[in-house]
N, CA and C atoms as an extended XYZ file, in Angstrom:
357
Properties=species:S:1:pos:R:3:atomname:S:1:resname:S:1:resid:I:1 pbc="F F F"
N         0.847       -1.174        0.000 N   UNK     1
C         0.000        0.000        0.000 CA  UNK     1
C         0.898        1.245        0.000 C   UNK     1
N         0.597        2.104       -0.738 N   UNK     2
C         1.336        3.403       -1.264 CA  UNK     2
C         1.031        4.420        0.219 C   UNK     2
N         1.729        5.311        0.362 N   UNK     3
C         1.184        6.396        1.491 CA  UNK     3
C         0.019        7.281        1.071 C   UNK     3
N         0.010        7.374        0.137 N   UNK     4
C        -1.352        7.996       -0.670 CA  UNK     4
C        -2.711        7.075       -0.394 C   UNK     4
N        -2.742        5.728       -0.637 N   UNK     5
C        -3.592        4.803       -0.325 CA  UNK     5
C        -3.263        4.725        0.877 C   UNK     5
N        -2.568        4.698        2.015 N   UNK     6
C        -2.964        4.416        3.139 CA  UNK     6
C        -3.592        5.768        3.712 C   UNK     6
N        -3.899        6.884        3.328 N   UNK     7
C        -4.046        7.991        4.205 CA  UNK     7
C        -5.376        8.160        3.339 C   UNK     7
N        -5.446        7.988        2.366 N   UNK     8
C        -7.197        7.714        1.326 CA  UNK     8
C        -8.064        6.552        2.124 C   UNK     8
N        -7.538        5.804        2.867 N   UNK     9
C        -8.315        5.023        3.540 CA  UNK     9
C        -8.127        5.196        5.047 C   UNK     9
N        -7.365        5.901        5.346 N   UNK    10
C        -7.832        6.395        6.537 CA  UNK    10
C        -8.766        7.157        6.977 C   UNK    10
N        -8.539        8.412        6.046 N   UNK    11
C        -9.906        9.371        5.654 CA  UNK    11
C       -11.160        9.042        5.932 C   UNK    11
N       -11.250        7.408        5.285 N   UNK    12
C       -12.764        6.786        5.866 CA  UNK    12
C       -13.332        6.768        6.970 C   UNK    12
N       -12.158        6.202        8.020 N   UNK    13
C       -12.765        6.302        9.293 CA  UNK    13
C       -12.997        7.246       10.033 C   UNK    13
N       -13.692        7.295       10.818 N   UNK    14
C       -14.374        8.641       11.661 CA  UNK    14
C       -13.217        8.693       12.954 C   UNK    14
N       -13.062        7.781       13.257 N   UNK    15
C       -12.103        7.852       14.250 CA  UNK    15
C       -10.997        8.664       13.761 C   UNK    15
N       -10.288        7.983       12.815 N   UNK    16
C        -8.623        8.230       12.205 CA  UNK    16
C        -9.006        9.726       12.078 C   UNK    16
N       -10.277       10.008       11.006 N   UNK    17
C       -10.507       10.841       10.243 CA  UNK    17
C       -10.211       12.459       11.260 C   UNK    17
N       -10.993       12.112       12.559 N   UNK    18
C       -11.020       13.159       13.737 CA  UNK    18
C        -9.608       13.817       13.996 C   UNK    18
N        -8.737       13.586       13.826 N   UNK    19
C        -7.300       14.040       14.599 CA  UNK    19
C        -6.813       15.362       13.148 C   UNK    19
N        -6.451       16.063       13.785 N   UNK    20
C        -5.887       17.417       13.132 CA  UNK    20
C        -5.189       18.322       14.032 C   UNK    20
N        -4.020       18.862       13.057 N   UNK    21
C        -2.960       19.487       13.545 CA  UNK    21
C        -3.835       20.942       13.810 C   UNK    21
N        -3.663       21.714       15.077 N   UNK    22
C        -3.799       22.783       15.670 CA  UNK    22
C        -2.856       24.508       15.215 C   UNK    22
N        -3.147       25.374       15.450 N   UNK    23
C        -2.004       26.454       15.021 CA  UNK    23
C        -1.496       26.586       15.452 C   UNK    23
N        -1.775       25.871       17.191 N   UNK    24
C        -0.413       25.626       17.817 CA  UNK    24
C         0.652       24.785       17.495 C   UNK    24
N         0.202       23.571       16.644 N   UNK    25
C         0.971       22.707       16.349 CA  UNK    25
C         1.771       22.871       15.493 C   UNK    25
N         1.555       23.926       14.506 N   UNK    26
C         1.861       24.528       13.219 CA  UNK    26
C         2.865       25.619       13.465 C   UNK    26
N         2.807       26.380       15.175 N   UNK    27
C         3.698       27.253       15.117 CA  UNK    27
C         4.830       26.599       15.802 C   UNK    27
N         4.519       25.500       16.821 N   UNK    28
C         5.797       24.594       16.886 CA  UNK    28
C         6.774       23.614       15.581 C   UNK    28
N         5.758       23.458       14.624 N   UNK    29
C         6.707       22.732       13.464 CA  UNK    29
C         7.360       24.208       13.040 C   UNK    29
N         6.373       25.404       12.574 N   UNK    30
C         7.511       26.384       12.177 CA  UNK    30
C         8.137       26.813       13.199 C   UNK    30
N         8.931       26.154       14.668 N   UNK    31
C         9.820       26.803       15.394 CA  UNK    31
C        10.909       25.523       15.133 C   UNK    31
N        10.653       24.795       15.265 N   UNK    32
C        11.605       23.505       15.311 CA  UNK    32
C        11.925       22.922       13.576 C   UNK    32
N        11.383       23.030       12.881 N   UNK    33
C        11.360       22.501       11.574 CA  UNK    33
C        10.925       21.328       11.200 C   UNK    33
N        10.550       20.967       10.150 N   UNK    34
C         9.910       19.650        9.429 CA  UNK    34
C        10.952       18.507        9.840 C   UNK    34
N        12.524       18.702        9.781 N   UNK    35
C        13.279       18.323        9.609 CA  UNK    35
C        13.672       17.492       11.586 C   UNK    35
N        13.272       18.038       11.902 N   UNK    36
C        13.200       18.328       13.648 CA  UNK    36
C        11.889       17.202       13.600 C   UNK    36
N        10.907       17.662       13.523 N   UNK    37
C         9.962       16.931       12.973 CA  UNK    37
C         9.949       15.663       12.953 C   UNK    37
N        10.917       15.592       12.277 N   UNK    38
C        10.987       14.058       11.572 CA  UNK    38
C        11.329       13.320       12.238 C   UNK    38
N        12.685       13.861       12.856 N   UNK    39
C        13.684       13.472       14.146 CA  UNK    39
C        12.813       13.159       15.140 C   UNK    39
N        12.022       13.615       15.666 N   UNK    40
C        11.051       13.011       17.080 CA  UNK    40
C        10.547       12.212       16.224 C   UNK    40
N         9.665       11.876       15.149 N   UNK    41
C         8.924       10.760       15.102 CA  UNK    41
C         9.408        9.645       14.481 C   UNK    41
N        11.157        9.780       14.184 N   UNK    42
C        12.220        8.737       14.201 CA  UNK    42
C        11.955        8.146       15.567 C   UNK    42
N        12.328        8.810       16.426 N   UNK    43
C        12.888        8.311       17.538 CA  UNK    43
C        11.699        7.895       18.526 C   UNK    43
N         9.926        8.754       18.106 N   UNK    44
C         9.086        8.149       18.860 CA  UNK    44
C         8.704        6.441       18.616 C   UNK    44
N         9.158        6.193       17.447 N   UNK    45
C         8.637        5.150       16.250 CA  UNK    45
C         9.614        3.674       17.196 C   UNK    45
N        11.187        4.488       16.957 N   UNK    46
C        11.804        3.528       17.609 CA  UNK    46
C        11.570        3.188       19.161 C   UNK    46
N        11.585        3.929       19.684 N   UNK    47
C        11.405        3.817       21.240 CA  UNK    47
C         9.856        3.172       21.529 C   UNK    47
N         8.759        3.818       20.856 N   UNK    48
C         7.650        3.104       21.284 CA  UNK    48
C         7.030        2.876       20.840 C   UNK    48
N         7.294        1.667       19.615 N   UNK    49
C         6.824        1.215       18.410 CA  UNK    49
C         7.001        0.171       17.854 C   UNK    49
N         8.224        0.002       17.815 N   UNK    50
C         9.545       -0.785       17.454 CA  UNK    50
C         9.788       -1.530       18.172 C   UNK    50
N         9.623       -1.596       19.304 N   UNK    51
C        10.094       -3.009       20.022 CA  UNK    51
C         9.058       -4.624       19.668 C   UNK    51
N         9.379       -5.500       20.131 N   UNK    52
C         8.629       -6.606       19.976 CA  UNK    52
C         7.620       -6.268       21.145 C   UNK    52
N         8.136       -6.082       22.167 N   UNK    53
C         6.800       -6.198       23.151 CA  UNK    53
C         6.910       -4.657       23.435 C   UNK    53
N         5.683       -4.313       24.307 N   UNK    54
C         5.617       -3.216       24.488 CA  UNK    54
C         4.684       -2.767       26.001 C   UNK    54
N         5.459       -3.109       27.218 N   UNK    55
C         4.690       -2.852       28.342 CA  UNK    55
C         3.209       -1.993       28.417 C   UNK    55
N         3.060       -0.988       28.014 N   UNK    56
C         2.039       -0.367       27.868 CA  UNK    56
C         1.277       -0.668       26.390 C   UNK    56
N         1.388       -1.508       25.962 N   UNK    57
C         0.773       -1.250       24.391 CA  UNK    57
C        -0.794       -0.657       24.049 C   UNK    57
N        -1.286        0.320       23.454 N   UNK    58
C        -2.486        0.770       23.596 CA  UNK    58
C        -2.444        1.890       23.760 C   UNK    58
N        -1.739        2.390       25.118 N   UNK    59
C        -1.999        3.519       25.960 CA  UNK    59
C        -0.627        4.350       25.636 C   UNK    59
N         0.244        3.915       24.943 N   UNK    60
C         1.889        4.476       24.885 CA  UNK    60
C         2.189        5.845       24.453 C   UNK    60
N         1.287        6.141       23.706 N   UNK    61
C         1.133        7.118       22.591 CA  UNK    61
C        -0.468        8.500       22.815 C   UNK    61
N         0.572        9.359       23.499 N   UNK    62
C        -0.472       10.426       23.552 CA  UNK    62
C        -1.553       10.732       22.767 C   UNK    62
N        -2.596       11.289       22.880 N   UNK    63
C        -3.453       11.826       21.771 CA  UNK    63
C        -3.476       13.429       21.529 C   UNK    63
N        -2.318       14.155       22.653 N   UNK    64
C        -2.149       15.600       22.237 CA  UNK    64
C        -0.425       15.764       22.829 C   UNK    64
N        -0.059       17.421       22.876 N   UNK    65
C         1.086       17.405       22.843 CA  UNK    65
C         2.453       17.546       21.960 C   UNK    65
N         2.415       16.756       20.981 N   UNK    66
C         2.916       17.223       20.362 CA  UNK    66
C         2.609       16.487       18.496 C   UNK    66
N         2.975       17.008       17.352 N   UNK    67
C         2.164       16.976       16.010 CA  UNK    67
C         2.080       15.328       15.459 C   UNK    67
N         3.450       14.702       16.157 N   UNK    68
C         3.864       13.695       15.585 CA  UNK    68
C         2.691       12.547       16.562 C   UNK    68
N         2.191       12.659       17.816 N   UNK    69
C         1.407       11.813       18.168 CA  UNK    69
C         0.282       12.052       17.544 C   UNK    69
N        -0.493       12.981       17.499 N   UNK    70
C        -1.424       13.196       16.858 CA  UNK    70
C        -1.297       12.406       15.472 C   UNK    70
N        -0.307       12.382       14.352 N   UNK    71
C        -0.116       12.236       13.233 CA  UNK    71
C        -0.340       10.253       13.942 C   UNK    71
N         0.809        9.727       14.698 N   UNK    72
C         0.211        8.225       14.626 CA  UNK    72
C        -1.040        7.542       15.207 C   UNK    72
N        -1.932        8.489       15.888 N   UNK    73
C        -3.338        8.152       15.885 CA  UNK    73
C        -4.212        8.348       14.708 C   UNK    73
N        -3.973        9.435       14.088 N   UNK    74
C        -4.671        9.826       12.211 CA  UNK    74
C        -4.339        8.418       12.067 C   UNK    74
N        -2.727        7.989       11.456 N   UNK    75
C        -2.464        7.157       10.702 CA  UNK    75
C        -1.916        5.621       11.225 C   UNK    75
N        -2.795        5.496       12.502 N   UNK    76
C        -2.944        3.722       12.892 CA  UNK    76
C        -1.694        3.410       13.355 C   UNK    76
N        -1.003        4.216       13.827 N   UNK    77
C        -0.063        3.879       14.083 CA  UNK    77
C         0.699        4.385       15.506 C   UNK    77
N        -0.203        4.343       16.316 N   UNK    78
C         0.047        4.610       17.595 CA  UNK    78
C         0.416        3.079       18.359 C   UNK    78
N         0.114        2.298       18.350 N   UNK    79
C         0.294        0.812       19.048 CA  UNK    79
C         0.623       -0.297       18.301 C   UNK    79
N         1.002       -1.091       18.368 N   UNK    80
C         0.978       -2.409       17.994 CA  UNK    80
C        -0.427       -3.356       17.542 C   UNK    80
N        -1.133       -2.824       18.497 N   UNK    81
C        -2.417       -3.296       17.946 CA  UNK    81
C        -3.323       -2.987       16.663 C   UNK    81
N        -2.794       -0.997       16.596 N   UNK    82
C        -3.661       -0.919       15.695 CA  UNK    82
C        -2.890       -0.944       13.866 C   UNK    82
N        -1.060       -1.204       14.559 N   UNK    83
C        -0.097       -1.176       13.235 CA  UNK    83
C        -1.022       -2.574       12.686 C   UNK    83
N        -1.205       -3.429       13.892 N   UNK    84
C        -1.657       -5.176       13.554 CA  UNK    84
C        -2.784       -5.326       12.545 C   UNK    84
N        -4.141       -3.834       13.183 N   UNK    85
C        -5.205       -4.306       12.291 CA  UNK    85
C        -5.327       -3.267       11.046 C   UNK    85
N        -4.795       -2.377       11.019 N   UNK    86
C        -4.846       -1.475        9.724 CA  UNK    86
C        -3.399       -1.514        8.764 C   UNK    86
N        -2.577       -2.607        9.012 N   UNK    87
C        -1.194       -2.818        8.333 CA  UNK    87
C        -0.370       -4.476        8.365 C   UNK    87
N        -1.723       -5.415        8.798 N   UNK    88
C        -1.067       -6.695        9.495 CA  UNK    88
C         0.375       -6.585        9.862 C   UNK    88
N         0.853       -6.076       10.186 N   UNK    89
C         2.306       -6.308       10.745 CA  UNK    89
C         2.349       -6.895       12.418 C   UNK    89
N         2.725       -8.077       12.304 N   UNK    90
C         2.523       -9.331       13.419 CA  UNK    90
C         2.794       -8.190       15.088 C   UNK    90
N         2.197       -8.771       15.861 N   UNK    91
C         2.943       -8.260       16.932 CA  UNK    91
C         4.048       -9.587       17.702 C   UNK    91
N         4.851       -9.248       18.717 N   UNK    92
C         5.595       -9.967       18.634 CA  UNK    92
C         7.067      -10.030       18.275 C   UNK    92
N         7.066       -8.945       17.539 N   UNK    93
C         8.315       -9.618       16.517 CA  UNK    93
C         8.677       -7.658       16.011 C   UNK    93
N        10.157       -7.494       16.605 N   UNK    94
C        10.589       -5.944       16.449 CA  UNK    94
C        10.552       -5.370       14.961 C   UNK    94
N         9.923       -4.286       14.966 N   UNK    95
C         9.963       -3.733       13.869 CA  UNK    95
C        11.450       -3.289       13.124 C   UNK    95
N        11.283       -3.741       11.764 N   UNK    96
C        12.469       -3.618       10.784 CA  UNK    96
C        12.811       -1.887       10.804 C   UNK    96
N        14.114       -1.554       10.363 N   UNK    97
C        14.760       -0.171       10.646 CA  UNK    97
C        13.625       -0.077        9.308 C   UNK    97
N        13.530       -0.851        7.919 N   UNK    98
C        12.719       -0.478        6.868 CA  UNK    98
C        11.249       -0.216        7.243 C   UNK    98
N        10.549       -0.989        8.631 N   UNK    99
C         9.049       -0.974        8.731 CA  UNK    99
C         8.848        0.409        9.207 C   UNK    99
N        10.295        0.750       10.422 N   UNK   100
C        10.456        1.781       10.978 CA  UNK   100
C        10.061        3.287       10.239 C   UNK   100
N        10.794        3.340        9.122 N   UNK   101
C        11.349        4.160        7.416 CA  UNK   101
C         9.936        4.607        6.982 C   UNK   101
N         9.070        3.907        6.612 N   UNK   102
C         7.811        3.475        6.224 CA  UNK   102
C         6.944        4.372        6.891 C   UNK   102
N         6.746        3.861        8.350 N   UNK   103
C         5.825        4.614        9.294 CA  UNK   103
C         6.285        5.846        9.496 C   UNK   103
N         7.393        6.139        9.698 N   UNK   104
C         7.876        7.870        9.897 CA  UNK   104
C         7.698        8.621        8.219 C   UNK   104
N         7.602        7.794        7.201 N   UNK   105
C         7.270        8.705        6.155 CA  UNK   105
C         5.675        8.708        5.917 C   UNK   105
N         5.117        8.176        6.530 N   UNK   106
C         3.437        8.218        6.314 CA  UNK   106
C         2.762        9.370        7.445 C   UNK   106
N         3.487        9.001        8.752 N   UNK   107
C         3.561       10.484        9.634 CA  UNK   107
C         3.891       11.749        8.888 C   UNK   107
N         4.558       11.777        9.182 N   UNK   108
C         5.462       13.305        8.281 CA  UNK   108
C         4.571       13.538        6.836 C   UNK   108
N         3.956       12.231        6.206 N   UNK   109
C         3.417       13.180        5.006 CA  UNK   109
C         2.297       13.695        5.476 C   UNK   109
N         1.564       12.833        6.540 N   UNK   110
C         0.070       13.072        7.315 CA  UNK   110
C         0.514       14.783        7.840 C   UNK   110
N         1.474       14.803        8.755 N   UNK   111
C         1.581       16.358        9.073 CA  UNK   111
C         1.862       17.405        7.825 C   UNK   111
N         2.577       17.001        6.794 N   UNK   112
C         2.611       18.035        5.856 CA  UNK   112
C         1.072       18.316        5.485 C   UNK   112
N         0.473       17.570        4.967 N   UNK   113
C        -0.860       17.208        4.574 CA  UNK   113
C        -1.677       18.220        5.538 C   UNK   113
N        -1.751       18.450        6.717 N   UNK   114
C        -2.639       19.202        7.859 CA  UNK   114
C        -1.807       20.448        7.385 C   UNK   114
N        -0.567       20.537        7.828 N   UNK   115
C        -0.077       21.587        8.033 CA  UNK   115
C         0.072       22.466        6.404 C   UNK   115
N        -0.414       21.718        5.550 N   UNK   116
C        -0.480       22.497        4.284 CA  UNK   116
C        -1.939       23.256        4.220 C   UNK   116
N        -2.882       22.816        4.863 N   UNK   117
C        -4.522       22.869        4.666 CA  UNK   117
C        -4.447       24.129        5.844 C   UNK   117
N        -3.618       23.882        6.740 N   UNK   118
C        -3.624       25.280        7.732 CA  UNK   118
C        -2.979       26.191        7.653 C   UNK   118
N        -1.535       26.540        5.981 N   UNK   119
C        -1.084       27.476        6.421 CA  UNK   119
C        -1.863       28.701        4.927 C   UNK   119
């Protein structure tokens, strides 16, 4: 599935569909940069994403705060559970540096995507 098709079918759901970047959120990406950006939701992806197991799984991943959580609740990708049912990717078993690659570019396009419609 292309990032274009995964964010065209996210759209569908009412849930996914609900989450949008704020002007607050918009004046923190223009303080820190896209590039900055990216860098936290590298490192949120690895740290609490990426592992095989995940003590908290479900609950790990804020729903405000900052652009990049928001962006992996839009795009199913806040837990293990929901990478499982909107991306079958097994739980169990640590995410590839490539599965990693993947999910931080479907984030980041999800925030360009808001943050283009808000500026």
């Amino acid at each position: 599935m292309t990032i274009n098709e995964a964010l065209d079918k996210l759209k569908l759901s009412k849930f996914r569909s609900s989450f949008h970047l704020t002007k607050r959120d918009v004046e923190y990406i223009n303080q820190k940069g896209i590039d900055t950006i990216e860098s936290h939701a590298r490192d949120f992806v690895k740290k609490r994403l990426a592992p095989a197991y995940i003590e908290n799984d479900g609950s790990q991943t804020p729903t405000k705060g900052h652009p990049v959580f928001k962006a992996q609740h839009a795009c199913a990708c806040c837990c293990r559970s929901c990478l499982h049912k909107w991306y079958k990717v097994p739980k169990g078993i640590e995410l590839t540096e490539i599965q990693q690659e993947k999910i931080v570019k479907l984030l980041i396009q999800w925030i360009k995507n808001q943050y283009n419609n808000l500026i």
